[in-house]
Structure formats: C-alpha cells, structure tokens
FIRO-221689 format. One record per residue: y, x negated, z of N, C-alpha, C in turn; residue number from 1; residue in one letter. Coordinates in steps of 0.1 Angstrom, whole numbers. Example, Ala and Ser with C-alpha at 12.3 -4.5 7.8 and 13.67 -1.06 7.14 Angstrom:
residues 2
PT, -57, -132, 78, -45, -123, 78, -33, -132, 78, 1, A
PT, -22, -128, 71, -11, -137, 71, 0, -129, 79, 2, S
//
This chain:
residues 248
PT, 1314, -840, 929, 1309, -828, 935, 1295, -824, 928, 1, X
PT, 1298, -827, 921, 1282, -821, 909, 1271, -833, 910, 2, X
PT, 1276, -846, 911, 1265, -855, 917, 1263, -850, 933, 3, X
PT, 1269, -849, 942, 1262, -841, 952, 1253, -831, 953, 4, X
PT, 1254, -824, 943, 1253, -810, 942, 1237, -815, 940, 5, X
PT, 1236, -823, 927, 1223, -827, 920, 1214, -837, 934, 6, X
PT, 1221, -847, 942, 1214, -851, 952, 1206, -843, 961, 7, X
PT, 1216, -835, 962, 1213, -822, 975, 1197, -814, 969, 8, X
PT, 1199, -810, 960, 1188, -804, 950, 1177, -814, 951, 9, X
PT, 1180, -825, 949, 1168, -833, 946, 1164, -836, 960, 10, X
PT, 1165, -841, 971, 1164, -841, 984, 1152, -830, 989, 11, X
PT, 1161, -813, 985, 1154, -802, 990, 1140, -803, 981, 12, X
PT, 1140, -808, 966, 1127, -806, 957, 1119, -810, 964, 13, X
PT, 1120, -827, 969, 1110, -835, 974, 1107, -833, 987, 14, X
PT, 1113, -824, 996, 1106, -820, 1007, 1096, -806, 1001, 15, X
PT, 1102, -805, 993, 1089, -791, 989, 1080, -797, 985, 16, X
PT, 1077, -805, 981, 1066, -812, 971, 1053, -815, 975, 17, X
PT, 1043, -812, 971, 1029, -815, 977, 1028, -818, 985, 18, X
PT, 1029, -836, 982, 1029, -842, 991, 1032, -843, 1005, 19, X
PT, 1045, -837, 1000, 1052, -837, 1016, 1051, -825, 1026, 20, X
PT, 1045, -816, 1020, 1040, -802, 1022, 1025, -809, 1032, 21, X
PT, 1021, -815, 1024, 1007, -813, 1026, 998, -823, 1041, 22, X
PT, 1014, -836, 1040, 1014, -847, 1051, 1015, -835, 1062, 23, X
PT, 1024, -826, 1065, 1021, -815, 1079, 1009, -810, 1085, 24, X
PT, 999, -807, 1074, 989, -802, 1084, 975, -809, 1074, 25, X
PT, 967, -813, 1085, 956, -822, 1078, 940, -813, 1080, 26, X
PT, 934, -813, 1070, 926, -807, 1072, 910, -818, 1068, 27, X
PT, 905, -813, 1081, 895, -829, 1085, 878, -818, 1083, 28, X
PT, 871, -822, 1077, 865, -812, 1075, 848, -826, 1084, 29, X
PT, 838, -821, 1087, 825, -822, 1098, 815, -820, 1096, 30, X
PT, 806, -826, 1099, 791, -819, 1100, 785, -821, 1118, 31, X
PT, 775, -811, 1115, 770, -814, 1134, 760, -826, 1136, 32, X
PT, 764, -836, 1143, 759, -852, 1145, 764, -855, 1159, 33, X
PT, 757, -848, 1169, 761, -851, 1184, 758, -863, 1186, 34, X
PT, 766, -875, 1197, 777, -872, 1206, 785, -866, 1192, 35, X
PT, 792, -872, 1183, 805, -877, 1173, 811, -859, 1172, 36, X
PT, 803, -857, 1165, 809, -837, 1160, 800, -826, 1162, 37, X
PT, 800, -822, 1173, 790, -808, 1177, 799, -798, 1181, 38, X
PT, 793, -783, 1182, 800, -773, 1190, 794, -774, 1203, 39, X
PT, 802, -772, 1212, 803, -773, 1226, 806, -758, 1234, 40, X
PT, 803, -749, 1240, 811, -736, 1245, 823, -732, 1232, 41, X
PT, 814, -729, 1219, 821, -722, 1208, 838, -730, 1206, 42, X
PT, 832, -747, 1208, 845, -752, 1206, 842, -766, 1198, 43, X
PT, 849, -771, 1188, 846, -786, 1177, 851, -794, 1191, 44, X
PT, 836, -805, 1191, 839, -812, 1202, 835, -827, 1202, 45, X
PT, 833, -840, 1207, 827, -852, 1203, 833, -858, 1204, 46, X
PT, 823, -873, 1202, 832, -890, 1206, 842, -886, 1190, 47, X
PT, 849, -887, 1180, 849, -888, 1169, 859, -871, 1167, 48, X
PT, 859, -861, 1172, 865, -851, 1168, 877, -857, 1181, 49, X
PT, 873, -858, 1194, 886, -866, 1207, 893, -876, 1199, 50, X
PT, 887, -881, 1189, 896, -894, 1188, 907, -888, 1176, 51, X
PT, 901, -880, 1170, 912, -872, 1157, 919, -865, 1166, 52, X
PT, 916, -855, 1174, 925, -845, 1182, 940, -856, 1187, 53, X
PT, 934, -864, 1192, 944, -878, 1200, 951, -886, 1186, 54, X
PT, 947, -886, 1178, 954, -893, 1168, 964, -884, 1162, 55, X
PT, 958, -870, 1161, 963, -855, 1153, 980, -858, 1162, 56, X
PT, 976, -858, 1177, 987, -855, 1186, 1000, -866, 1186, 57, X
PT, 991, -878, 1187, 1000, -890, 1189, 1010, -887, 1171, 58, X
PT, 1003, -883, 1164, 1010, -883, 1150, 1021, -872, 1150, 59, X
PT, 1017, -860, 1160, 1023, -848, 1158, 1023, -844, 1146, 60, X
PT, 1008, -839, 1141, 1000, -837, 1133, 996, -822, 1136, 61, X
PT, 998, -812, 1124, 988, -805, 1131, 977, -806, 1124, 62, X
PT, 965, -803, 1128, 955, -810, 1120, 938, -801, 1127, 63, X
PT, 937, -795, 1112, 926, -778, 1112, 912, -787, 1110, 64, X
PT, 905, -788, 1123, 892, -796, 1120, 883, -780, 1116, 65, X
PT, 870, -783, 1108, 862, -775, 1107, 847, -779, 1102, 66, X
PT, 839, -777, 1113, 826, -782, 1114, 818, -769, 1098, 67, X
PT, 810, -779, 1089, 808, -773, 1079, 792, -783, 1074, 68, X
PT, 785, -779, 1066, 773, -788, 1062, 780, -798, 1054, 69, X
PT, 773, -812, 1055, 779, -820, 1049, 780, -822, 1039, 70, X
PT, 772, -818, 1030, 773, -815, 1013, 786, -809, 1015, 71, X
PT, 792, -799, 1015, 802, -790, 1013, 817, -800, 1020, 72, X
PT, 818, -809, 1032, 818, -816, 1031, 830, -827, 1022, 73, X
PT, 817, -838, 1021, 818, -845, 1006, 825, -843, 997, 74, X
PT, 818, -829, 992, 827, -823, 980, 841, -813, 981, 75, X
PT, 840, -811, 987, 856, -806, 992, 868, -815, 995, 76, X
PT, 863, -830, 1000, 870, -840, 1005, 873, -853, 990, 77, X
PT, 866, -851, 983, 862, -857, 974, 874, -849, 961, 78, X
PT, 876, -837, 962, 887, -831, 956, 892, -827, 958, 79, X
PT, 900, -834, 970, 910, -820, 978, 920, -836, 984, 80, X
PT, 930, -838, 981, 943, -846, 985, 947, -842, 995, 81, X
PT, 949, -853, 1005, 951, -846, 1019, 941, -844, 1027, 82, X
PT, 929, -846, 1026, 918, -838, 1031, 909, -853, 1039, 83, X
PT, 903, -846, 1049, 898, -857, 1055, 884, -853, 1054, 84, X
PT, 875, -864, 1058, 859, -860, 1061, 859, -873, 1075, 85, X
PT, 848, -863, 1084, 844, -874, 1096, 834, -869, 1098, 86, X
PT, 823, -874, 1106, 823, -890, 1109, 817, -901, 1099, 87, X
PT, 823, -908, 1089, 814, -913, 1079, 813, -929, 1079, 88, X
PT, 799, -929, 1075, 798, -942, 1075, 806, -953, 1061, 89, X
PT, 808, -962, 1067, 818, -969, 1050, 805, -981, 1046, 90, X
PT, 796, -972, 1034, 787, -981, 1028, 790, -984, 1012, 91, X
PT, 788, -994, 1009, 794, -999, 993, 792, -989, 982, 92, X
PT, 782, -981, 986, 781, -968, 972, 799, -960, 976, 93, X
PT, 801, -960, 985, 809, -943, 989, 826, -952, 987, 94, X
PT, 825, -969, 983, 836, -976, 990, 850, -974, 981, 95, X
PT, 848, -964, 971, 859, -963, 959, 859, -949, 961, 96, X
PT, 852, -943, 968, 851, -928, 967, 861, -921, 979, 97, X
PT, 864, -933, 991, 876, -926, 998, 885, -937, 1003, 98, X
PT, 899, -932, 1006, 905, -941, 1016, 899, -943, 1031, 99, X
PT, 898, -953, 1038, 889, -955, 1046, 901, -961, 1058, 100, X
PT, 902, -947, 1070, 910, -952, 1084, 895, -956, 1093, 101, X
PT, 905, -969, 1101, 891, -972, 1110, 890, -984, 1110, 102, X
PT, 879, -989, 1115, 867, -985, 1117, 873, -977, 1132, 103, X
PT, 866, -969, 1133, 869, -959, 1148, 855, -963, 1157, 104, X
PT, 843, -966, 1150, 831, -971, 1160, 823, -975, 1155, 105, X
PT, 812, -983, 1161, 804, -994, 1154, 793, -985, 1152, 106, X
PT, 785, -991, 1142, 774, -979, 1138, 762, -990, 1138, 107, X
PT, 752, -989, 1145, 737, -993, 1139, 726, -978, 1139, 108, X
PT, 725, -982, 1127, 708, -975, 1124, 695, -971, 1123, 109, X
PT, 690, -970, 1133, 678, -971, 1138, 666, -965, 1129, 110, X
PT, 654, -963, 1130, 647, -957, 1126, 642, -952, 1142, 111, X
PT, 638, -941, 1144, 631, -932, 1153, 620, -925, 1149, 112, X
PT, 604, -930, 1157, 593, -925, 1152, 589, -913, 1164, 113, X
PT, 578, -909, 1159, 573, -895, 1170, 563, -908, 1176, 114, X
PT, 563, -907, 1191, 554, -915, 1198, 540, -911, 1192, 115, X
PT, 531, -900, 1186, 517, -899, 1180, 516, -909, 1170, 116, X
PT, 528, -918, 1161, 530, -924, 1150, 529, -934, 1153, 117, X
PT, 536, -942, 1162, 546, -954, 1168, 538, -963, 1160, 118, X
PT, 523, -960, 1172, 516, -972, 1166, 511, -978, 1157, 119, X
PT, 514, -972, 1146, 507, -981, 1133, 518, -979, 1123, 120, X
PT, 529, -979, 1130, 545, -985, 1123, 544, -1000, 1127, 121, X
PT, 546, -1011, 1118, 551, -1026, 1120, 563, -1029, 1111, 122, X
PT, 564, -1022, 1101, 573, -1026, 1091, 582, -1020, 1090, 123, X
PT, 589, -1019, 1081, 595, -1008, 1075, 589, -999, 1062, 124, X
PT, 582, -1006, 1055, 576, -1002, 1045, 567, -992, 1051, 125, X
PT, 558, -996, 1062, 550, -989, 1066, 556, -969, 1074, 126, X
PT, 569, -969, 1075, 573, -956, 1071, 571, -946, 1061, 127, X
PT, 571, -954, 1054, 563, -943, 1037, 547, -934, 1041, 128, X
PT, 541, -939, 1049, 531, -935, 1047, 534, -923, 1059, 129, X
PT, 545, -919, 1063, 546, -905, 1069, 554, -900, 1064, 130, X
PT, 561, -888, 1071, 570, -876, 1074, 581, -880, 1079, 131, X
PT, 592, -886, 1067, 609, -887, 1069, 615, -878, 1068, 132, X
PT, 628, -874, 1078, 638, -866, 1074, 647, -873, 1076, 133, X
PT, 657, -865, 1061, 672, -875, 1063, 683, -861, 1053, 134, X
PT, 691, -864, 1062, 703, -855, 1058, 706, -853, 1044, 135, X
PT, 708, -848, 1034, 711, -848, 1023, 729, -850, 1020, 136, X
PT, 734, -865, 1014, 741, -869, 1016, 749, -880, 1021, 137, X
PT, 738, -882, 1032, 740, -892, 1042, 741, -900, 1041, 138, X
PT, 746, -911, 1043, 741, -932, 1048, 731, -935, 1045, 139, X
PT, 725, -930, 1058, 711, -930, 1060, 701, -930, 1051, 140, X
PT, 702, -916, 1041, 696, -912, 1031, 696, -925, 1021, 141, X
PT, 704, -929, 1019, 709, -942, 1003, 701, -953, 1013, 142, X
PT, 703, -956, 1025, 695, -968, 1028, 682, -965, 1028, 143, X
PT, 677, -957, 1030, 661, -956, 1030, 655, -956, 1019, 144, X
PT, 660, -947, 1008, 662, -954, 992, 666, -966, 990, 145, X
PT, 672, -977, 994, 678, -989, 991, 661, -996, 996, 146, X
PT, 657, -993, 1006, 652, -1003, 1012, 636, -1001, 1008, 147, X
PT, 637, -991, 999, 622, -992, 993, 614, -983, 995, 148, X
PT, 621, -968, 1005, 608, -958, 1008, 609, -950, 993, 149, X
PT, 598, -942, 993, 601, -936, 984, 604, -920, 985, 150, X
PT, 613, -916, 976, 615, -904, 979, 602, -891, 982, 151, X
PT, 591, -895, 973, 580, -889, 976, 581, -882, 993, 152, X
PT, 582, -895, 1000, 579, -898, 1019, 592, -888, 1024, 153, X
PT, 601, -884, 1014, 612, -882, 1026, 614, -867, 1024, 154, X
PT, 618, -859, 1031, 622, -844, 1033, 635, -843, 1035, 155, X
PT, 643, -836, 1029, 656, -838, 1026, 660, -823, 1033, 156, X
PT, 669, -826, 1047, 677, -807, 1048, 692, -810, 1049, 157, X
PT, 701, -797, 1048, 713, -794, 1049, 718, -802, 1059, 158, X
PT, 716, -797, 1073, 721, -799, 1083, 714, -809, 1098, 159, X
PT, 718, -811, 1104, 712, -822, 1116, 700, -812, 1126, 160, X
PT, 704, -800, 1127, 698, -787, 1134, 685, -786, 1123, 161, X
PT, 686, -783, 1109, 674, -783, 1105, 666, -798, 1107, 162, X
PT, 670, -807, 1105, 665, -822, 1104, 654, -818, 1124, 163, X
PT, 660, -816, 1132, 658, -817, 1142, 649, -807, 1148, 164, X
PT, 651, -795, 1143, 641, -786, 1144, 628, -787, 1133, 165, X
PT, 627, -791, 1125, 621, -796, 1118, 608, -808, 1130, 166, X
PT, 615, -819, 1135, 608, -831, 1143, 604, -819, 1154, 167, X
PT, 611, -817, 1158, 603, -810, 1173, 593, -803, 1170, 168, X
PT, 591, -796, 1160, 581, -785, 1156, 570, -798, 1147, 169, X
PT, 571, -806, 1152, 561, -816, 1145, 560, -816, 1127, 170, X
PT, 567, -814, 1121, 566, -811, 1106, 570, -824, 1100, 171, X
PT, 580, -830, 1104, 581, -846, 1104, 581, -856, 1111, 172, X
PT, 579, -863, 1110, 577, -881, 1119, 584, -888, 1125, 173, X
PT, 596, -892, 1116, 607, -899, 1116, 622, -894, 1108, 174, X
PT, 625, -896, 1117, 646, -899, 1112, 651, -916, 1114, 175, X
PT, 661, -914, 1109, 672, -922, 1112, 685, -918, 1118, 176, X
PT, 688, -923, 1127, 700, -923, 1138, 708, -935, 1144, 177, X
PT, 718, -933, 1153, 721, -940, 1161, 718, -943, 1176, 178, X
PT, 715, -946, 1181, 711, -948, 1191, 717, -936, 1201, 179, X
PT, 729, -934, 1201, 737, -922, 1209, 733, -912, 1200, 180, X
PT, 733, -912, 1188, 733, -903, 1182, 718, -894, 1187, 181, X
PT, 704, -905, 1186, 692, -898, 1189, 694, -894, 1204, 182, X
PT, 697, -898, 1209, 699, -895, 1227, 704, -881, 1228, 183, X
PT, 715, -881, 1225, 721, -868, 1225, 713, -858, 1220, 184, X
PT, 708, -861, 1206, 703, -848, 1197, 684, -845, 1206, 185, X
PT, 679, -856, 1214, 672, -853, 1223, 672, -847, 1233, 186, X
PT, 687, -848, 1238, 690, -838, 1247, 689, -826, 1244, 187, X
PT, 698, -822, 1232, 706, -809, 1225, 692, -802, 1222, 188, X
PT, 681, -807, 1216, 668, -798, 1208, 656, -803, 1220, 189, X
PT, 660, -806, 1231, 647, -803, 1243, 636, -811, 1236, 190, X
PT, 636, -824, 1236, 630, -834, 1225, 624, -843, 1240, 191, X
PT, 615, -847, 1249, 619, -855, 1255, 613, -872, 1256, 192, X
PT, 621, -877, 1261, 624, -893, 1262, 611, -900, 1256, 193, X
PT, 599, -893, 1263, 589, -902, 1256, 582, -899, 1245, 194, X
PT, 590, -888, 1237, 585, -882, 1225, 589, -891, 1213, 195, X
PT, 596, -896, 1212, 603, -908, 1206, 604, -925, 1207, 196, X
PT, 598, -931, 1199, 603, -943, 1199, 614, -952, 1187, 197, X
PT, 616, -959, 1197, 630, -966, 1184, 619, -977, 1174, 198, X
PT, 622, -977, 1169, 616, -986, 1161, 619, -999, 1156, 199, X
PT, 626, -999, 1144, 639, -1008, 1139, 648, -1006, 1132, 200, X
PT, 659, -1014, 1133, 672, -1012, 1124, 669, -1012, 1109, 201, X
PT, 674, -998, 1103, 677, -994, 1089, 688, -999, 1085, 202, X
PT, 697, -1003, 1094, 713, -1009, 1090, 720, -1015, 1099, 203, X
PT, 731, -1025, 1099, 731, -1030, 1109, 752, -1033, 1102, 204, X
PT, 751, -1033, 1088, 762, -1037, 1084, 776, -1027, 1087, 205, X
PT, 775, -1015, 1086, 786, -1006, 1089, 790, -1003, 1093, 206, X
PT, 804, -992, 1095, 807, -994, 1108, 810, -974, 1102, 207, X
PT, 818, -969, 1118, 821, -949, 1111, 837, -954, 1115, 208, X
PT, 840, -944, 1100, 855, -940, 1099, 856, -928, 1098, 209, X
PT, 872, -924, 1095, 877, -908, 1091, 880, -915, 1074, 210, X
PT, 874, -905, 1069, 873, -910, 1050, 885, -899, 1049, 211, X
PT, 893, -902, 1038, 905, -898, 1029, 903, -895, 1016, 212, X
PT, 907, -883, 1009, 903, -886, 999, 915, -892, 989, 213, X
PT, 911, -900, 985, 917, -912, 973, 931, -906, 970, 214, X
PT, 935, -892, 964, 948, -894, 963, 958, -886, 973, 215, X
PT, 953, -890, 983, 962, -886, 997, 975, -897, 998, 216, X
PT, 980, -884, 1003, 997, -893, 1008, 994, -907, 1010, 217, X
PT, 999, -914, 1008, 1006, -932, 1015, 1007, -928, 1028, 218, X
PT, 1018, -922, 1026, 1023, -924, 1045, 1017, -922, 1054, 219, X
PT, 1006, -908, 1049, 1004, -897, 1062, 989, -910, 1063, 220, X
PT, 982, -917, 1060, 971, -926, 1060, 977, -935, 1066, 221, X
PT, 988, -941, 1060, 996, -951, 1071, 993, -947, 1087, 222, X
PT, 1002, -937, 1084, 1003, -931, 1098, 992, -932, 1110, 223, X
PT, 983, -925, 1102, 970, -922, 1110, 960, -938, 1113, 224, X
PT, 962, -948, 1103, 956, -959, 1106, 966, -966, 1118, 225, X
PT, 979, -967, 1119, 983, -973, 1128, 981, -964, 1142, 226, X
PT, 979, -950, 1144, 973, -944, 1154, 964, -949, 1158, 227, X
PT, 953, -945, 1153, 939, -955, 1149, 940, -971, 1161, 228, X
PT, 944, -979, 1153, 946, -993, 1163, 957, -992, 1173, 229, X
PT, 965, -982, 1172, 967, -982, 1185, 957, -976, 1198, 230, X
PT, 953, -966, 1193, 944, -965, 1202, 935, -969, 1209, 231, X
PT, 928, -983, 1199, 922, -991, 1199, 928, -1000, 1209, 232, X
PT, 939, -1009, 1208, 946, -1017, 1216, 948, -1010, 1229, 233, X
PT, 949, -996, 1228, 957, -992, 1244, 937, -983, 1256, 234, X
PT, 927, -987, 1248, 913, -982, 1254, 908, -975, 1254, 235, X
PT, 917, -968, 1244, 916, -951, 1244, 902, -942, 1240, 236, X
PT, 903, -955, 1227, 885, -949, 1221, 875, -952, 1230, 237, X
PT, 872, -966, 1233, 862, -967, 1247, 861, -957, 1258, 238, X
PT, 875, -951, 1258, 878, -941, 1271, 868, -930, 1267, 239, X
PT, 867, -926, 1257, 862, -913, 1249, 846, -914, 1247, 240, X
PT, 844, -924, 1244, 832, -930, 1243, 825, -928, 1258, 241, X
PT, 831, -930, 1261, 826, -933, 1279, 821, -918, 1285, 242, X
PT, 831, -912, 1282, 831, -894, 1285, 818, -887, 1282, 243, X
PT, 813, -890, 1266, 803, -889, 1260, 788, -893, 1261, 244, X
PT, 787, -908, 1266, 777, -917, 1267, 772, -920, 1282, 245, X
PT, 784, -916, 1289, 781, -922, 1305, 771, -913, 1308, 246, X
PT, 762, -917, 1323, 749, -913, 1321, 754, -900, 1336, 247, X
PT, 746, -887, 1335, 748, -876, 1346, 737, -870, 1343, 248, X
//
C-alpha cells in the first residue's frame, strides 16, 4: 500500500513538472517579414504563422503566437525552454543556438537594388559603395558581413517596417530578401515593380525553420517535427504557400 501510495505521488509530481506543464501551451514568438509573419485585419497571419496554427492544431497544441521585434525575439527564445522563434533562417553561426523543426521552406537570398543604382551594381562587392539596410539580428545581416561588405555601408533598424520605410523614402539603396519576401513587402509599403531590381544571390545555402530553444521538452519537438513532415507528405505547406503567392 505505501509503495502505491509513493507511485501514485510520484506519477501526480511529474505531471506537475515543467516540463510537462510547459509541453501544453507553446509560445512561438515573430517578427513582421511578409508573406511568412505580418498583421493582416489586426490578426498574426502568413505562409509560416498557417503552417504553425496547422501544426499547433494537428498537435492539439495550444500555442500563443506573438509578433514582436526580432531582437526581443532571439533573446527571449534563447532563454526561455519551451519557447519557439519563427521564421528563422538555420545558418552555421545560430546552429548550436536552437533546436531546429523543419526545414518548413526553401530560402534564397537576394540582394534588391533601387532601380537609380541598378546600374553600376556588377558585383557584390560593388554594394558597399551604397546605402544597405539589414535587420538587426538577421541572416541576412551575418551574410553581408560574411561576404565582405563593410559595416561602415550598412544601416542597421529594429524592424522590417523601418528597413522599408526607410527604402521608399530613398534614404537607402538596397536590402536583402526573398524573392516573395520583396514582392509582398512591395506591395505592403506602395514600392512599385519597377522601383526595384533583383540583383544577386546573397545566399543560396539555407533553408527557414521554427527554432526551439535548446532545452525544450524532447517530446513536444518530436511532436511538432513529425507534424512538420507530415504536412509536408500530405501538401499541406505548398497548399499555404499557394494562398500567399498565387497571383490576384
């Protein structure tokens, strides 16, 4: 009776326990990077926020997304177990820094000039001699560093709204994006089509996941990664993709 007694106890402990507390409700924390994570009619919306809502559900998850600057971000996901960050790129600096579900979508990275510039861009090098913005925190940011511009060239803001209001008001030259990514954010900031040219790939190796931070549950990652490829196997993500990208 008293070994019962002590099973029974021990049973109730470990459902109280962090962990297992903490596998119930997931909190996924955003930045604004249209299509993937924008507000929409005062609602978290995107290729990338559909695919967590549908993963949240298939898991029977409940799961508190909250669009935030991505510094804040980072660092909240970076110390906080349990905690998710999306949409992030998995590049070899950040590759010990999270659990990594995914890949959820293929990423290339473009460089995008202001058509007044285009033409006396050939290189990549030859970017330095303008007006970069790049998100503070980002992919993006470490590759443009990686590849030789110098920080001098680059203008660093919070959020994708400043980065963008920033180019339209002519104060910078160039960003880096995704190809949907710049589309959309040309839509969203009244940018139009021939005010931009693509240039060339900044990156080509990566891919975007939902990042974990390191000492998150086992299971509830399990979980979410085999959602993940299922979704994948049954067309789901394409489906969402489609929603986003198709042309009207």
């Amino acid at each position: 009776m008293f070994a019962l007694r002590l099973l029974l106890i021990s049973i109730f402990v470990c459902l109280l326990s962090p962990s297992s507390v903490s596998a119930q409700v997931l909190k996924a924390y955003t930045e604004e990077w249209p299509p993937y994570n924008f507000i929409r009619d005062n609602k978290l919306v995107g290729v990338s926020t559909d695919i967590l809502k549908a993963v949240c559900a298939d898991t029977e998850l409940k799961c508190d997304m909250q669009l935030v600057p991505w510094t804040r971000a980072y660092k909240t996901v970076l110390e906080t177990p349990d905690t998710m960050i999306y949409t992030i790129s998995r590049i070899p600096l950040r590759e010990k820094q999270f659990v990594w579900i995914g890949p959820i979508l293929p990423r290339s990275m473009w460089i995008f000039a202001r058509a007044d510039v285009a033409a006396k861009i050939h290189t990549l090098k030859d970017i330095a001699n303008f007006r970069i913005g790049a998100i503070r925190e980002e992919a993006s940011l470490s590759e443009l560093l990686e590849a030789g511009v110098p920080s001098s060239s680059i203008q660093i803001f919070n959020t994708n709204t400043d980065e963008m209001r920033m180019l339209k008001a002519g104060k910078i030259d160039i960003v880096a994006n995704t190809e949907i990514g710049m589309q959309q954010n040309q839509k969203t900031f009244g940018i139009p089509d021939k005010a931009m040219k693509r240039m060339m790939k900044l990156n080509d190796g990566a891919a975007l996941y939902f990042g974990m931070n390191i000492n998150s549950n086992k299971d509830l990652v399990a979980k979410l990664q085999a959602s993940v490829d299922k979704m994948k196997r049954e067309g789901k993500i394409d489906a969402i993709v489609q929603q986003y990208t198709k042309a009207k």
